[in-house]
MIDOSE-1310 file (N, C-alpha, C; in nm, 2 decimals, decimal comma, always signed):
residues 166
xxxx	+8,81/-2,88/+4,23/+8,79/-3,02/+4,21/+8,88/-3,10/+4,31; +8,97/-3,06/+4,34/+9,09/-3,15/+4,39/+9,02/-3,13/+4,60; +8,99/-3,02/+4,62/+8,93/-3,05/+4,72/+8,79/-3,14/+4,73; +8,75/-3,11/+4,65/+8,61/-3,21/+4,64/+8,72/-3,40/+4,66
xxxx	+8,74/-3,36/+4,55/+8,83/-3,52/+4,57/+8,93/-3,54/+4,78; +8,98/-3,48/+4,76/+9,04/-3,51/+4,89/+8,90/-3,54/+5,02; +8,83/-3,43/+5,00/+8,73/-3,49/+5,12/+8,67/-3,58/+5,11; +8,66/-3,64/+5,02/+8,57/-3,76/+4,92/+8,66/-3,85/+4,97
xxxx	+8,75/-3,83/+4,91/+8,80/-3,95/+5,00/+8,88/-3,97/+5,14; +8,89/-3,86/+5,23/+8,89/-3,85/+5,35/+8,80/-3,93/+5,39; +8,62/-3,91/+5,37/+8,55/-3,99/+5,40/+8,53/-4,10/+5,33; +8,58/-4,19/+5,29/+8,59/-4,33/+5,19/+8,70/-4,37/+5,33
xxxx	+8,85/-4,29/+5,36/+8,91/-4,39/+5,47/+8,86/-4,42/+5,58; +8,79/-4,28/+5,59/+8,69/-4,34/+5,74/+8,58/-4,41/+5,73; +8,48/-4,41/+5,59/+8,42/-4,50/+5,62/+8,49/-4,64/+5,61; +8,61/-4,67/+5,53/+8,66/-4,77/+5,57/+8,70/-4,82/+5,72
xxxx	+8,69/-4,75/+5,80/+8,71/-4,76/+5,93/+8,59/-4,86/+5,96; +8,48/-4,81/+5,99/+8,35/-4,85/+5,94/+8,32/-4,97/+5,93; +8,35/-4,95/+5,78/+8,35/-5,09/+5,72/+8,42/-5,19/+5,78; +8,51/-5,22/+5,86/+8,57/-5,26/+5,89/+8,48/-5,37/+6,03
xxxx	+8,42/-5,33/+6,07/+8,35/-5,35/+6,15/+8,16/-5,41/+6,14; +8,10/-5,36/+6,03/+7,97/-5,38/+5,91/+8,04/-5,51/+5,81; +7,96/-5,61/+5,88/+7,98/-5,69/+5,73/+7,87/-5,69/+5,58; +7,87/-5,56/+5,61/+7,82/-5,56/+5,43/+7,92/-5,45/+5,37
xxxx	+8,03/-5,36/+5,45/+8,08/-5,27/+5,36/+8,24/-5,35/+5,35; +8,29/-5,35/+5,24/+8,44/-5,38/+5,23/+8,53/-5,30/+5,27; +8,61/-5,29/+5,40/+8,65/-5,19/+5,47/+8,75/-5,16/+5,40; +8,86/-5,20/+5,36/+9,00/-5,17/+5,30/+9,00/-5,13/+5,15
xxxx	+8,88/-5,23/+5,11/+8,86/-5,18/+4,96/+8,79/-5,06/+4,96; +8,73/-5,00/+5,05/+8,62/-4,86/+5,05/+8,79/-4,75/+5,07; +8,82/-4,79/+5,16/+8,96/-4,72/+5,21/+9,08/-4,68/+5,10; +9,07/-4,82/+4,97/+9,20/-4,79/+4,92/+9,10/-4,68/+4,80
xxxx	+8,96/-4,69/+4,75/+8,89/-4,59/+4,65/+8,91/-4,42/+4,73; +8,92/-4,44/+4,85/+9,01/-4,31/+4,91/+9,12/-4,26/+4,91; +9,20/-4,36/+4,91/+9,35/-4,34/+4,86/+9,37/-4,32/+4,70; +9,28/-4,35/+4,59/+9,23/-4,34/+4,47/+9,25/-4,21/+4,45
xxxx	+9,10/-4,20/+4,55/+9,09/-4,03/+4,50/+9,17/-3,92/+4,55; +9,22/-3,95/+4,63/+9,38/-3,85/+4,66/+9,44/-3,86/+4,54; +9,53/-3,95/+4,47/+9,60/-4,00/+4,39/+9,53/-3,92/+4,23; +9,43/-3,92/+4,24/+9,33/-3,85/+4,14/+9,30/-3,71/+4,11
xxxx	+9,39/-3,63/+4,27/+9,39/-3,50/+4,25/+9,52/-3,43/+4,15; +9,49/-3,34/+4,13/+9,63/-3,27/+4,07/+9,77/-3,26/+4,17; +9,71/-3,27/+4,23/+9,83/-3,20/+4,38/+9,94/-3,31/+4,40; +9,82/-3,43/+4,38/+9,93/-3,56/+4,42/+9,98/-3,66/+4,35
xxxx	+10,09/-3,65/+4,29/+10,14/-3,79/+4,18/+10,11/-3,86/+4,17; +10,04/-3,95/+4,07/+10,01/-4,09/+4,06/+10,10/-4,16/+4,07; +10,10/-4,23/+4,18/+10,21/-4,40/+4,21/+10,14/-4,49/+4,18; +10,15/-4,53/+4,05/+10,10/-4,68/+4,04/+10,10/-4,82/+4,09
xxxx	+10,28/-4,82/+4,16/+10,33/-4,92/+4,23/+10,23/-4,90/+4,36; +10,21/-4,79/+4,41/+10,16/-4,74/+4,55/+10,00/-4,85/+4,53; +9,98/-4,77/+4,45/+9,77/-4,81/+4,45/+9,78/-4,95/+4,43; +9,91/-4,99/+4,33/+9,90/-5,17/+4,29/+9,90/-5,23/+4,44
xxxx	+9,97/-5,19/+4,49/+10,05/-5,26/+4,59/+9,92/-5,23/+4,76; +9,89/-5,18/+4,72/+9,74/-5,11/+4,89/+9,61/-5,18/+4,81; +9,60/-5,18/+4,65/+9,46/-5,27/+4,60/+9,50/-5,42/+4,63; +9,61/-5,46/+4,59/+9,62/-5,62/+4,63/+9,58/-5,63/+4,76
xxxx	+9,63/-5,59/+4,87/+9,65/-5,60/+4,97/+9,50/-5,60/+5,02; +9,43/-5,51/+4,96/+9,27/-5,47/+5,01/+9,18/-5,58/+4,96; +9,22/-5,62/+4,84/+9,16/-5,74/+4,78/+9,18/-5,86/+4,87; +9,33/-5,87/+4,95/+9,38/-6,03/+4,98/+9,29/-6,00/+5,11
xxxx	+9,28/-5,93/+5,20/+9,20/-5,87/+5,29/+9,02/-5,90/+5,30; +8,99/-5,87/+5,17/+8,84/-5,90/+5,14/+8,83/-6,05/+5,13; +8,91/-6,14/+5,08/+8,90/-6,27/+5,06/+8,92/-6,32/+5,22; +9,00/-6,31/+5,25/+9,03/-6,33/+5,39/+8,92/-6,29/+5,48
xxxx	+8,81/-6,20/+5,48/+8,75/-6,19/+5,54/+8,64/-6,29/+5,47; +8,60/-6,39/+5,41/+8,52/-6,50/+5,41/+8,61/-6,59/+5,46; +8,72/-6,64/+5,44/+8,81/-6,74/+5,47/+8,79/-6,76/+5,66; +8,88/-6,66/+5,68/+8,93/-6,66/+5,82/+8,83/-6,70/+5,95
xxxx	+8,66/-6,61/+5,95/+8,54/-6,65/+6,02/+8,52/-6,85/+5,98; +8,55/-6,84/+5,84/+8,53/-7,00/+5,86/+8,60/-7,10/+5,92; +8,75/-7,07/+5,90/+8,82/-7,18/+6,01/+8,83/-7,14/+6,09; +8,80/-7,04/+6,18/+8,77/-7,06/+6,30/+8,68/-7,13/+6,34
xxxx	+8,56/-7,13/+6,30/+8,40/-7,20/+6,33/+8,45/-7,34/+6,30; +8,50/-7,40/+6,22/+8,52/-7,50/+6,14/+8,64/-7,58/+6,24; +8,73/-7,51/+6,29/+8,81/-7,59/+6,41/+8,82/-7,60/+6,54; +8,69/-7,48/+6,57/+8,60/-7,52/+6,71/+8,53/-7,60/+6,67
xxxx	+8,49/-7,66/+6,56/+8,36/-7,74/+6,58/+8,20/-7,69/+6,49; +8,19/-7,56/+6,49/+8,13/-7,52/+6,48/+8,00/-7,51/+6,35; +7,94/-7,42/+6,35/+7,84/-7,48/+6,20/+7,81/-7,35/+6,10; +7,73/-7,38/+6,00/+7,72/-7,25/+5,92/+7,62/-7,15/+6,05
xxxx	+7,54/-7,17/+6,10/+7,45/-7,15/+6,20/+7,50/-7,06/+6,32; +7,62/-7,07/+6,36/+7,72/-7,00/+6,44/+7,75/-6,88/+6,39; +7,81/-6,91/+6,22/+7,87/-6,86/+6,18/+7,72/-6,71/+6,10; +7,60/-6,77/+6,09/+7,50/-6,65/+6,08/+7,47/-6,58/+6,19
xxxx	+7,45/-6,63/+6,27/+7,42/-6,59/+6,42/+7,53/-6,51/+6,45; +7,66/-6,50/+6,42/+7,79/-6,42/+6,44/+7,73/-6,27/+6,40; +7,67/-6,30/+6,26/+7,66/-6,17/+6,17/+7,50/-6,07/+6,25; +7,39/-6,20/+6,22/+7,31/-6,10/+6,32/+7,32/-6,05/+6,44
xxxx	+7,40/-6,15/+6,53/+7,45/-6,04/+6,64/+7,52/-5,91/+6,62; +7,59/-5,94/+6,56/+7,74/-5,81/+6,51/+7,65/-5,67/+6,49; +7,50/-5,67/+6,37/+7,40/-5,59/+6,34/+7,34/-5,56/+6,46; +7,27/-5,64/+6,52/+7,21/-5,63/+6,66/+7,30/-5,55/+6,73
xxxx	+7,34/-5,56/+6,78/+7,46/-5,54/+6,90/+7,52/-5,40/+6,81; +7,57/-5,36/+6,72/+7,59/-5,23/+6,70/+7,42/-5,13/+6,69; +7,36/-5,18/+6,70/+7,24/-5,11/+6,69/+7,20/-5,07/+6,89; +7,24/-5,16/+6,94/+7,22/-5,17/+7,14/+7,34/-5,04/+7,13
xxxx	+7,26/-4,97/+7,25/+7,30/-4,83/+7,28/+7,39/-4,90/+7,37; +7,45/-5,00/+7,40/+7,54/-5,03/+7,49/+7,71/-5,06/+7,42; +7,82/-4,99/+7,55/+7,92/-4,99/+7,50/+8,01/-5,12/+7,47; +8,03/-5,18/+7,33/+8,11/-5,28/+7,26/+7,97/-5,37/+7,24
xxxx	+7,88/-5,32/+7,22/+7,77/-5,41/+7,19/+7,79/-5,50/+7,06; +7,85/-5,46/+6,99/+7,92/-5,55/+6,80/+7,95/-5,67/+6,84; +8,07/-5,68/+7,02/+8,16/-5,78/+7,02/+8,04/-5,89/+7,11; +7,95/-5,79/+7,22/+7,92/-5,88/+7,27/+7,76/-5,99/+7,12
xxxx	+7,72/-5,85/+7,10/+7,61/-5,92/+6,98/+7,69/-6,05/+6,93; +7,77/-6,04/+6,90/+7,83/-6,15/+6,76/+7,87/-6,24/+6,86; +7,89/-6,21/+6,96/+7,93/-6,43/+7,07/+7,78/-6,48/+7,10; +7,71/-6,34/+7,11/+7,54/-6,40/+7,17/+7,51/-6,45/+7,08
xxxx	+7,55/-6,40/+6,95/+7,45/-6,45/+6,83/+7,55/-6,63/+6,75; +7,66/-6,55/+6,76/+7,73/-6,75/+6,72/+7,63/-6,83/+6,84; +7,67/-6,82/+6,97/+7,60/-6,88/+7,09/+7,45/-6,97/+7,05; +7,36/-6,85/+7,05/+7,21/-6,89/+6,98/+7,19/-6,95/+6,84
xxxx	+7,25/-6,90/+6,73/+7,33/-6,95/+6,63/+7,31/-7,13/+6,62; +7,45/-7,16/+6,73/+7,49/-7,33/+6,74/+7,36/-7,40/+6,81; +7,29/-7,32/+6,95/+7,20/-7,39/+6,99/+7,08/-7,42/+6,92; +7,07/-7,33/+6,86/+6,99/-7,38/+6,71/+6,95/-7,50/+6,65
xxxx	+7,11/-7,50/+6,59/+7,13/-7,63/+6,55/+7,16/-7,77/+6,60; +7,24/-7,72/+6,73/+7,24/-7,82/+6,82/+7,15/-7,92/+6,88; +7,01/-7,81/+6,93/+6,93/-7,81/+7,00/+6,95/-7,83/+7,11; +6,98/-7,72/+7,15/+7,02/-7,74/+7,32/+7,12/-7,80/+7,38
xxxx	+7,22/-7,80/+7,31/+7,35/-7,87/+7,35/+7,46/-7,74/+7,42; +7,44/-7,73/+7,45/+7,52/-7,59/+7,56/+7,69/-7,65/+7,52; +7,71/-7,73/+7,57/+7,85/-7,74/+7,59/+7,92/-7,72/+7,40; +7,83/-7,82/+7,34/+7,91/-7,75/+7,22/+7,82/-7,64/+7,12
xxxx	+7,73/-7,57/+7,15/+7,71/-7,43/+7,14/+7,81/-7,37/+7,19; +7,85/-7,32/+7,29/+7,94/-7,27/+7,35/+8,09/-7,25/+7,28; +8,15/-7,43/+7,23/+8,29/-7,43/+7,14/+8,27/-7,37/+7,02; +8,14/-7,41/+6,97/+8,12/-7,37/+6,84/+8,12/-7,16/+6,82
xxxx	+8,03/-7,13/+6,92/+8,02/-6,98/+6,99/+8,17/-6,96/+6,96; +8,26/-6,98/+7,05/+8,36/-6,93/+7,06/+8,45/-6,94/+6,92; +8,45/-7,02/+6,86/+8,53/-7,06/+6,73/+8,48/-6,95/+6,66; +8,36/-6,90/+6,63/+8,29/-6,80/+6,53/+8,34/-6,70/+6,55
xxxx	+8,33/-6,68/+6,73/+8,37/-6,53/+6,75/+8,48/-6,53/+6,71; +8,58/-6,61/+6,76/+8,74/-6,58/+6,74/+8,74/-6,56/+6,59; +8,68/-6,59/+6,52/+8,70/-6,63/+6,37/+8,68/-6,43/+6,31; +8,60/-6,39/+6,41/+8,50/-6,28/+6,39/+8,62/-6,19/+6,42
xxxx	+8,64/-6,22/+6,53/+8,79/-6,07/+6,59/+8,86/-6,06/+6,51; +8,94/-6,21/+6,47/+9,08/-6,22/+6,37/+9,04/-6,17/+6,23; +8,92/-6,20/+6,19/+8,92/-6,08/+6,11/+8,88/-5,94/+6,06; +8,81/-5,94/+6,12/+8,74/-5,77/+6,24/+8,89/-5,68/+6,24
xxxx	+8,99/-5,79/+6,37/+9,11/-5,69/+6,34/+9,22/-5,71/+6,25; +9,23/-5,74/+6,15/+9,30/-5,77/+6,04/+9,20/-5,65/+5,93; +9,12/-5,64/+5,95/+9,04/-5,53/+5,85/+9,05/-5,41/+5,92; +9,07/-5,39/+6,04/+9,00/-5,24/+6,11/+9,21/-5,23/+6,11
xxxx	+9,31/-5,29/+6,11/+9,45/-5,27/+6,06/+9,48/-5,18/+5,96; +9,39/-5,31/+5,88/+9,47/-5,22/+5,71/+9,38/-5,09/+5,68; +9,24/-5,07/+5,75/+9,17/-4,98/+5,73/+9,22/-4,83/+5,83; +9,33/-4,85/+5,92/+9,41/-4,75/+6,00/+9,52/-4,73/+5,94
xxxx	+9,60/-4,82/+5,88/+9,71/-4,82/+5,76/+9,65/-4,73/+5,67; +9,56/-4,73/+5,59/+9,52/-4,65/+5,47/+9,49/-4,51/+5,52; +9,42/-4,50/+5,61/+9,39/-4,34/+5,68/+9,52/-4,29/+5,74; +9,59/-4,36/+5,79/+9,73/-4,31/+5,85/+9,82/-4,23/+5,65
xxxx	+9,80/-4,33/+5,56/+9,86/-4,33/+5,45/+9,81/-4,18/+5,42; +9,65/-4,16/+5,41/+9,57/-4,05/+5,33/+9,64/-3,94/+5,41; +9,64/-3,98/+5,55/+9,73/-3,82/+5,63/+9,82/-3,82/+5,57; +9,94/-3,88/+5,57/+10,07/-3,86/+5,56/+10,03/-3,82/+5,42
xxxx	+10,03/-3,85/+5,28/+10,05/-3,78/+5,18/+9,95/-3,63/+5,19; +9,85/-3,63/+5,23/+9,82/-3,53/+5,25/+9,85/-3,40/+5,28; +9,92/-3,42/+5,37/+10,04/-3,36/+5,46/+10,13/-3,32/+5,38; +10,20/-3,39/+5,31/+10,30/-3,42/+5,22/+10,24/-3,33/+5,11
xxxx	+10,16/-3,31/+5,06/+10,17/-3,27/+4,97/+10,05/-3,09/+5,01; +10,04/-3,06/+5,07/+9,95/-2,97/+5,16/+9,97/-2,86/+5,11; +10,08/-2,83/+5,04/+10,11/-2,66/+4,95/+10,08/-2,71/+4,84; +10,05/-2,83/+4,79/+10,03/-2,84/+4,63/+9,84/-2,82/+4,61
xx	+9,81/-2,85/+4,74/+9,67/-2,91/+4,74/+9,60/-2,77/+4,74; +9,66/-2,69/+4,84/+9,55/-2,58/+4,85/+9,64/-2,43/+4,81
């Protein structure tokens, strides 16, 4: 059982990798239910302070990832429209067989997004564009962080505990 659990959640921190990136999966919260299931095996001590302290943090993380895409859009200028257009590009663009297609999808898509609603106003399509994206990175990498934190975590106790486990 305890191997079943560790690989289980080996892949929970990688898909939090993932997720990190996908805005439909919660990257750090998928990541810390990995750090869960370590914690769940026989091999490895339950730290309560540990899991309290990596779930807050994954929770303040998931909030922040609505928060942070909005003032960005919101202090360029920007509109809810950018900020959709962010997301179908991000989908698009990880789906294009081309390399970093997520980062370019999600400026094309705030871009088309604002002219939308603009109607053809380029110059502030464009601020608005860029407010979303920025909004998009800062928390893109603030998630794909704590989702390398938590898999760095899952090694090290792993490790750490690797004569108990097998």
């Amino acid at each position: 059982m305890d191997i079943f659990l560790l690989i289980a959640g080996f892949l929970l921190v990688l898909l939090g990798i993932v997720g990190s990136f996908l805005p439909v999966l919660p990257g750090p919260v998928t990541g810390w239910i990995g750090l869960l299931l370590l914690h769940l095996t026989k091999a490895v001590p339950m730290n309560y302070t540990f899991l309290g302290v990596t779930l807050v943090i994954s929770i303040i993380i998931w909030i922040l990832d609505y928060v942070i895409p909005a003032m960005g859009t919101k202090k360029f200028g920007g509109t809810k429209y950018g900020a959709i257009g962010t997301t179908i590009g991000l989908i698009i663009g990880l789906l294009a067989p081309i390399p970093l297609g997520f980062i370019i999808g999600a400026f094309l898509g705030a871009f088309i997004g604002e002219l939308i609603h603009d109607h053809m106003d380029i110059n502030k399509a464009i601020k608005g564009a860029i407010g979303s994206f920025l909004g998009f990175l800062a928390s893109t990498g603030l998630k794909f962080m704590v989702a390398l934190i938590y898999t760095g975590l899952f090694v090290y106790k792993t490790i750490t505990y690797w004569d108990a486990i097998f």
